[in-house]
C-alpha positions as CSV (number, residue, x, y, z in Angstrom):
1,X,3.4,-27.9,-3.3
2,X,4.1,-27.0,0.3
3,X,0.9,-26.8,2.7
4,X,-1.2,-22.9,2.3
5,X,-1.7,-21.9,5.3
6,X,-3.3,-18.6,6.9
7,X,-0.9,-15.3,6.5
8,X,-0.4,-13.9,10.0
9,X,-0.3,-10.4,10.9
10,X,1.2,-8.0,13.4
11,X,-0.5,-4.6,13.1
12,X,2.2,-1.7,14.7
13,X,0.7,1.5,15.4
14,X,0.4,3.7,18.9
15,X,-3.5,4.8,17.6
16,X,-5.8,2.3,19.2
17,X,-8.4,3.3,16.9
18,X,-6.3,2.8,13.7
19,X,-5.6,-0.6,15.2
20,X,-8.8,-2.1,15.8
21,X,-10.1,-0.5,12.0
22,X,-6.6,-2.8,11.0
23,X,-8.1,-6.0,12.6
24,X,-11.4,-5.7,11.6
25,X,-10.5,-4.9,8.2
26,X,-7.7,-7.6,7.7
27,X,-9.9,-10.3,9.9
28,X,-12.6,-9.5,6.2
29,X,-9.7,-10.7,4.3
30,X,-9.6,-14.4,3.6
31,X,-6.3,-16.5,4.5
32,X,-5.3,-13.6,6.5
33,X,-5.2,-13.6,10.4
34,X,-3.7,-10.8,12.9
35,X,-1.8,-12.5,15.7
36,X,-0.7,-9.6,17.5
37,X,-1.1,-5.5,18.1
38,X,2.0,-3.4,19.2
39,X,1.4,0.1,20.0
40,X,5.3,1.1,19.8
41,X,8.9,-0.2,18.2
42,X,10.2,-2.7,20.9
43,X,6.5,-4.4,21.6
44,X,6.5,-5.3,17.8
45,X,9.8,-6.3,18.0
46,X,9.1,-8.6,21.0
47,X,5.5,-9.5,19.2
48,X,8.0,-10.6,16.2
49,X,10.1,-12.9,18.1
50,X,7.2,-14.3,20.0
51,X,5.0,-14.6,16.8
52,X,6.7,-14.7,13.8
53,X,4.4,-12.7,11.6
54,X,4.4,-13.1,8.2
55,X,3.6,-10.0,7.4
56,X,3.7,-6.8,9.8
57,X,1.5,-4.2,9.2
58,X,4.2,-0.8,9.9
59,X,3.3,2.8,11.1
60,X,6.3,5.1,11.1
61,X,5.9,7.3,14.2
62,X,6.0,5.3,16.7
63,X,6.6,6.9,20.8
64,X,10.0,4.8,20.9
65,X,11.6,4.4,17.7
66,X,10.4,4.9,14.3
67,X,9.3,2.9,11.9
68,X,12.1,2.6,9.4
69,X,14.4,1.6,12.9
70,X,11.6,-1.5,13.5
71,X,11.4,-2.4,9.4
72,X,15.3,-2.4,9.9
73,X,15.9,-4.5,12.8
74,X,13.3,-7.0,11.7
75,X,15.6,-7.8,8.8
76,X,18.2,-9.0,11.3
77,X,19.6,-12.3,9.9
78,X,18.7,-14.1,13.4
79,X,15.2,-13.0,12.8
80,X,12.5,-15.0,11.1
81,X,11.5,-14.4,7.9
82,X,9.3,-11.1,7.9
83,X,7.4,-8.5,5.3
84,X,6.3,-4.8,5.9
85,X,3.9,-3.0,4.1
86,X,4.0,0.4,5.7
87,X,0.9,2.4,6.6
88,X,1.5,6.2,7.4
89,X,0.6,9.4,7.2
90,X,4.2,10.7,5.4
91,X,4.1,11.3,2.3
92,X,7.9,12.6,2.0
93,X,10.1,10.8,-1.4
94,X,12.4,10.2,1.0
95,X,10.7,8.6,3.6
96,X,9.0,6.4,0.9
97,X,12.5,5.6,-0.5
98,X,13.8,5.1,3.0
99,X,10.9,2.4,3.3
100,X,11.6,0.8,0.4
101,X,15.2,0.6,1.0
102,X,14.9,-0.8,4.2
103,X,12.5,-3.7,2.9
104,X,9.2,-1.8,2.5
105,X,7.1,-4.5,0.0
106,X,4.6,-1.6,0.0
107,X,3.8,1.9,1.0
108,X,0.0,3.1,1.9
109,X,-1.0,6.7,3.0
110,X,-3.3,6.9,5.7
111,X,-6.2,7.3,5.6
112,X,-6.2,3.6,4.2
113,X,-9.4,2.1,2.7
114,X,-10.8,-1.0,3.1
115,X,-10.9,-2.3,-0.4
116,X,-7.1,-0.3,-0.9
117,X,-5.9,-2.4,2.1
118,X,-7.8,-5.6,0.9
119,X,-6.7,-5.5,-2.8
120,X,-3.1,-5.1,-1.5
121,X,-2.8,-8.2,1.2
122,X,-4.6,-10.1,-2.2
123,X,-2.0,-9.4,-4.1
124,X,0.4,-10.4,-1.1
125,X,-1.0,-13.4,-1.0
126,X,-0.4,-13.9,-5.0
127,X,3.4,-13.2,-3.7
128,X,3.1,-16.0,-0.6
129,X,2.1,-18.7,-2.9
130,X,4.3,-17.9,-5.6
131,X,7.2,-17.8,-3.5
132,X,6.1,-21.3,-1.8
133,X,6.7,-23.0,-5.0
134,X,9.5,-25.3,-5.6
135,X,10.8,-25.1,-9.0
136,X,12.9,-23.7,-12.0
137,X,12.5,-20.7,-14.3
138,X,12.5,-21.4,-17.7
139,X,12.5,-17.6,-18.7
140,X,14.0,-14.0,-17.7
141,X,9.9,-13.2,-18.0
142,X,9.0,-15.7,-15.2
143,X,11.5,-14.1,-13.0
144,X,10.5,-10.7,-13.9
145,X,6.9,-11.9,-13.4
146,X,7.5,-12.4,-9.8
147,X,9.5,-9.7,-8.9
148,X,5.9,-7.6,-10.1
149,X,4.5,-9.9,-8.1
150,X,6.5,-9.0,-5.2
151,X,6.1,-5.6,-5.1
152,X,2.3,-6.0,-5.1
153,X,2.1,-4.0,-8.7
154,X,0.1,-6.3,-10.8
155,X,-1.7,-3.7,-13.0
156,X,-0.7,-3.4,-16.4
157,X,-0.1,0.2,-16.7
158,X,-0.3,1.6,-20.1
159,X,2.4,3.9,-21.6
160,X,3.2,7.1,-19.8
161,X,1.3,6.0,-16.5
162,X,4.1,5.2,-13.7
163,X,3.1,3.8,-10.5
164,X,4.7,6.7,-8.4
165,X,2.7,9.5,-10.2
166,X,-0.4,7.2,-9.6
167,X,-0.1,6.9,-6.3
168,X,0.9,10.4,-5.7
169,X,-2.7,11.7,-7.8
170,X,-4.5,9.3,-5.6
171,X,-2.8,10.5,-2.1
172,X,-3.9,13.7,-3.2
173,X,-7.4,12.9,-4.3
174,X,-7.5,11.3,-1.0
175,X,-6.9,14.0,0.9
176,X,-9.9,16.8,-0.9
177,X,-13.1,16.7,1.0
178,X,-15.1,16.2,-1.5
179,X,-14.3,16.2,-5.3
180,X,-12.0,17.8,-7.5
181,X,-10.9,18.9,-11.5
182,X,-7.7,17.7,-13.2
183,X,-6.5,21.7,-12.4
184,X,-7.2,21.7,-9.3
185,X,-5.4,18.1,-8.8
186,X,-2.5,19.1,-11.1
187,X,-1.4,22.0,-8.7
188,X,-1.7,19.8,-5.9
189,X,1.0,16.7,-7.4
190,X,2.6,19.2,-8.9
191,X,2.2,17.4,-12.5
192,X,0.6,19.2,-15.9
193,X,-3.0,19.7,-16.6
194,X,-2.9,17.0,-18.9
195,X,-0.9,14.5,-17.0
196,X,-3.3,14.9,-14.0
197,X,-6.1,14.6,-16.5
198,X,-4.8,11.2,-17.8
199,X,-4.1,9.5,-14.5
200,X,-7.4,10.7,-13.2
201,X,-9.1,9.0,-16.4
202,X,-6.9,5.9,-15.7
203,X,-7.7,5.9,-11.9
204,X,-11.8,6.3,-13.3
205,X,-11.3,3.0,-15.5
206,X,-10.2,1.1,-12.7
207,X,-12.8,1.6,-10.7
208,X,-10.8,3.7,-8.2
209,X,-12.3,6.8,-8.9
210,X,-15.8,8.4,-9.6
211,X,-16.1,10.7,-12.3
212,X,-18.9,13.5,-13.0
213,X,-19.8,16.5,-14.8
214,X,-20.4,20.0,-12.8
215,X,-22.6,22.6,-14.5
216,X,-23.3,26.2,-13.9
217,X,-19.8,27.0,-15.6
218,X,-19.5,28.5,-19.6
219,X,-18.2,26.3,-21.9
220,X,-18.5,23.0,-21.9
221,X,-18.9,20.4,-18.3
222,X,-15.7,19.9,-16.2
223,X,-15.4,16.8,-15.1
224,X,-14.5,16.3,-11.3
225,X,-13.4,13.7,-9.7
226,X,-13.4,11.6,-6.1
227,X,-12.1,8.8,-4.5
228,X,-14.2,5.6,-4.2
């Protein structure tokens, strides 16, 4: 088995502050280390060639270019080897799709989290080591195994809970100030009662959301809900 060695990282984003919370939050991540900042589209592509990143950490608005125009010129077949996980503020499908079509491994709103962002360059590092092995598949499962992998979506989701919807309840749990119901959340993703009310129960059982009751209202307690 080839040599593990540490996973580096160039973090592209104009915000100086969003940069150094980046370093400081990937430096807490073992096997991970950031080699270079770029604060717009042809610094990181000049910090690319220079570095070789394993992994580059992506805004989309950048002052020069966007994002998408940097994940797609990294790609360039004269270019070495390179992964993006994006880290913006859109929320758009189709600049998600766009992302993904243009390499994307991953997509995270902003404002990230520490233990989001940690839990995600973990599971990268799954996809690293499983890609550094030298061998044959046996089974269709193996392969489909690290195609999962790949895509950092490890979780077993039970029936009925897609990874889309699940993000797209967590974006907008993200983004109340403090708490909020499964009605309240429902109108925001644009999903039923009920579906907002199972992925927020979901969310809850992994640990990625706090549940409680709020009083004062007849009937019996609605639950409301916040990110960890």
């Amino acid at each position: 088995m080839p040599e593990f060695r540490d996973i580096t990282v160039l973090i592209v984003d104009d915000d100086p502050v969003i940069t150094t919370t980046l370093k400081h939050q990937v430096g807490q991540v073992p096997g991970f280390r950031v080699v270079a900042i770029a604060p717009n589209g042809q610094t990181a592509l000049d910090a690319a060639a220079r570095f070789a990143p394993r992994l580059v950490l992506l805004d989309l608005h950048l002052p020069d270019m966007t994002g998408l125009e940097v994940a797609h010129r990294l790609r360039h077949p004269d270019r070495p080897p390179t992964d993006v996980i994006v880290i913006s503020g859109r929320k758009e499908s189709d600049t998600v799709r766009a992302a993904i079509q243009r390499g994307a491994l991953y997509y995270l709103v902003k404002p990230t989290r520490a233990r989001t962002l940690k839990e995600t360059l973990l599971r990268y590092a799954d996809t690293v080591e499983l890609l550094q092995r030298d061998c044959v598949f046996d089974e269709q499962q193996e392969i489909d195994e690290l195609y999962r992998v790949m895509h950092l979506d490890l979780a077993a989701r039970p029936k009925g809970i897609t990874a889309a919807t699940e993000r797209a309840v967590l974006a907008a749990l993200t983004e109340v100030e403090a708490d909020a119901s499964a009605n309240e959340l429902a109108a925001m993703v644009g999903v039923s009662r009920a579906t907002a009310q199972r992925y927020l129960e979901y969310l809850a059982g992994r640990g990625l959301v706090e549940r409680g009751p709020r009083y004062g209202l007849p009937g019996r307690p609605q639950h409301r809900y916040r990110v960890r």
